[in-house]
N, C-alpha and C positions, 0 to 999 in steps of 0.2 A: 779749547783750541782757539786759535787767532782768530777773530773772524776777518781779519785782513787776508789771509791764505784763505779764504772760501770763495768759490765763483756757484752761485746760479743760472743753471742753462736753459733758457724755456724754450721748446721745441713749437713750433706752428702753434702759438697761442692766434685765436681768432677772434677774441672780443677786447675791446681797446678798457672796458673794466677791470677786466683781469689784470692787465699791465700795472696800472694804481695797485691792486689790491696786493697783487706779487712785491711789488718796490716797499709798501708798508712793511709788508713779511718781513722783506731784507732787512731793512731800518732799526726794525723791532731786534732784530740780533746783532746789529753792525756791521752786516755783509753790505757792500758798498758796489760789487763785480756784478752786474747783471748781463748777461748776454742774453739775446735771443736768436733760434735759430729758423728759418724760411718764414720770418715773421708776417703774417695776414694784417695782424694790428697795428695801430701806429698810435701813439697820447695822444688823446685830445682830453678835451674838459671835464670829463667824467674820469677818464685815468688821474689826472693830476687830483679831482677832487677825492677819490677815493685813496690816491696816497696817501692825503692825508698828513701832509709836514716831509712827506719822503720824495720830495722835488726831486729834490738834486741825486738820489740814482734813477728817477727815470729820467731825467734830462741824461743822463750818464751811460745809459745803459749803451752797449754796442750790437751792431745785426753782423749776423754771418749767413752764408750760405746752405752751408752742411755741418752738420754736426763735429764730424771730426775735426773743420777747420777749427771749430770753437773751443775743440779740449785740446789743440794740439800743444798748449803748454803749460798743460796739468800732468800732475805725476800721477794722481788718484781720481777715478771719474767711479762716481754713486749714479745710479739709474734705476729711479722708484719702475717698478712694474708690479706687478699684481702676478708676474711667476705662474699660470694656467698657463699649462701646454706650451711652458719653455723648457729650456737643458740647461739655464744658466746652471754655473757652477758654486758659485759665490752669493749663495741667500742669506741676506741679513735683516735680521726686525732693529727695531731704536734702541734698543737696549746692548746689539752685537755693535751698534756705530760706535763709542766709543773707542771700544779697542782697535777697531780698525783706523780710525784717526791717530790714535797714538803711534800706533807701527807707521803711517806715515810721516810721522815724526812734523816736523816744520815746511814739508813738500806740500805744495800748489793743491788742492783740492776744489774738484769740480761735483756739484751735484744738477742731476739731470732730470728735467720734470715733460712728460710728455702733453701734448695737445690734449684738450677736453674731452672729447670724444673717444679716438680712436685707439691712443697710446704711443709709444714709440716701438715704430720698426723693428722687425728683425735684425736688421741689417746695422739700424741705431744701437740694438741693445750691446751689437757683437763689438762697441765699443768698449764698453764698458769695464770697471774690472772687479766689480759686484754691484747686487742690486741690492736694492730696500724697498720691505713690503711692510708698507703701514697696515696695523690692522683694522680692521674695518669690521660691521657687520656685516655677514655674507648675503643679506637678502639685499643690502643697499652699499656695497663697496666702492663707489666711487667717488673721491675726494673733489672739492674742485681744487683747481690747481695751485692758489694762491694757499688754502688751509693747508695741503700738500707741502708746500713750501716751509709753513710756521712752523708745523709736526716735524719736520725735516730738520732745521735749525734750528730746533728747540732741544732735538737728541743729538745735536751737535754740539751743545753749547757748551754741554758738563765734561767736556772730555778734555781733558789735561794735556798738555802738549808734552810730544815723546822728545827723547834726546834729539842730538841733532845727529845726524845720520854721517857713518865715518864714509861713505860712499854716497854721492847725490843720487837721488833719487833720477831715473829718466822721466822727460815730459813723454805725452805721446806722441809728440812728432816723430820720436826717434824711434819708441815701440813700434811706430808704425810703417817707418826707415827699416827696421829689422825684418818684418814682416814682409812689406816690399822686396827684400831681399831675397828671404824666405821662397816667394813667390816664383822667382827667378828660376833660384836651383831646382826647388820640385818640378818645375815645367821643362827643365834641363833636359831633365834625370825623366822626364814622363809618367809622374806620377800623376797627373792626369787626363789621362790617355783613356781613362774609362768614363770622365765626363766629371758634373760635379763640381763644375771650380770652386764657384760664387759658396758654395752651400761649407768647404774643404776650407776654403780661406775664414769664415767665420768661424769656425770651429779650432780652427787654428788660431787666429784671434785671439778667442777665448782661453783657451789656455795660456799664451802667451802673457795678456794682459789682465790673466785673472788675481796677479796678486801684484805689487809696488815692486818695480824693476830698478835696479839700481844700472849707473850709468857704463858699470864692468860688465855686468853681466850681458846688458843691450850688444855691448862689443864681442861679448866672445860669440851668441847668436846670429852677429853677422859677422863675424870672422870664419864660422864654420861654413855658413852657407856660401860666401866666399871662395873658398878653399873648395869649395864642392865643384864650382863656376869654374875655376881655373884648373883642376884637372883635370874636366871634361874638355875645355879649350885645348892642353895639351894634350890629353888622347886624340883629340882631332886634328891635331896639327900634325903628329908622328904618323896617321894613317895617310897623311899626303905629302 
């Protein structure tokens, strides 16, 4: 795959070593995109020296707020987790990454590396539209983030770029336009009325953004929910 179409997304890294050691990662494969997201860290001397020649993407690298701002113009978001006591839908090891890059053919791909510690959110993961589970020994599974990164882009590397796609791919801003949308009509229509939002809208989410959306199909998911919104308007207007 290109590694111009790859973005690195680092979630709440907290040590400014990491930041170097991350940008080397990148280097090492020719990802040049680094984001971080509610960044703790900022480069200093030890970042830059542990880059190690990879200056110029941590000079490069961009900060966002929230996560979503960050994937919002990605068609494909990877999100390493460790999968204990999730529902994700979409588990992948290094060896299922290939083909999934190739079905996203030449669209924007984002991969998502959580804080050292505690992981990415819930809430983070329900961005997502699979995850990746490096394997680890289980009595010592935890990577740091930067090794995270190289194993990451390293089962990225060998995958062959798919056609180009006779429909563009959607970024996620617009999955997430659809979903908004989404949001709308269920609350219309009262589907939740028993409580649940937060927990209903991830889950919906997830389905929605569990596999590469093309930019037809984003259209007809909020044409429908749509059409939902405007009947309901018009039954409410014929009752007065």
């Amino acid at each position: 795959m290109d590694p111009r179409s790859i973005a690195v997304i680092a979630v709440r890294v907290r040590l400014p070593a990491n930041l170097g050691s991350i940008a080397r990662a990148c280097r090492n494969f020719g990802v040049s995109d680094l984001r971080l997201v509610e960044p703790a860290a900022v480069p200093d001397e030890e970042s830059h020296r542990l880059a190690s020649g990879a200056d110029g993407v941590l000079e490069g690298l961009r900060r966002f707020d929230s996560l979503p701002i960050a994937v919002a113009d990605l068609a494909v978001v990877v999100a390493t987790s460790s999968l204990r006591g999730r529902g994700e839908r979409r588990a992948l090891g290094p060896a299922d990454l290939p083909a999934l890059l190739q079905e996203a053919g030449h669209a924007r791909v984002g991969f998502v590396f959580g804080p050292e510690k505690s992981g990415l959110t819930e809430e983070e993961l329900s961005h997502a539209s699979a995850f990746l589970r490096l394997p680890t020994d289980p009595a010592f599974p935890t990577l740091n983030v930067s090794h995270a990164v190289a194993v990451t882009l390293a089962a990225a590397s060998v995958a062959e770029p798919g056609p180009p796609e006779e429909d563009e791919l959607a970024p996620l801003r617009e999955i997430e336009g659809a979903i908004e949308h989404w949001d709308r009509a269920l609350d219309a229509i009262g589907f939740y009325d028993t409580g649940h939002r937060d927990r209903t809208l991830r889950e919906w989410r997830r389905m929605i953004a569990g596999r590469p959306l093309s930019m037809r199909e984003v259209a007809i998911l909020r044409g429908v929910a749509n059409r939902i919104l405007v009947s309901l308007r018009r039954k409410s207007k014929a009752k007065t």
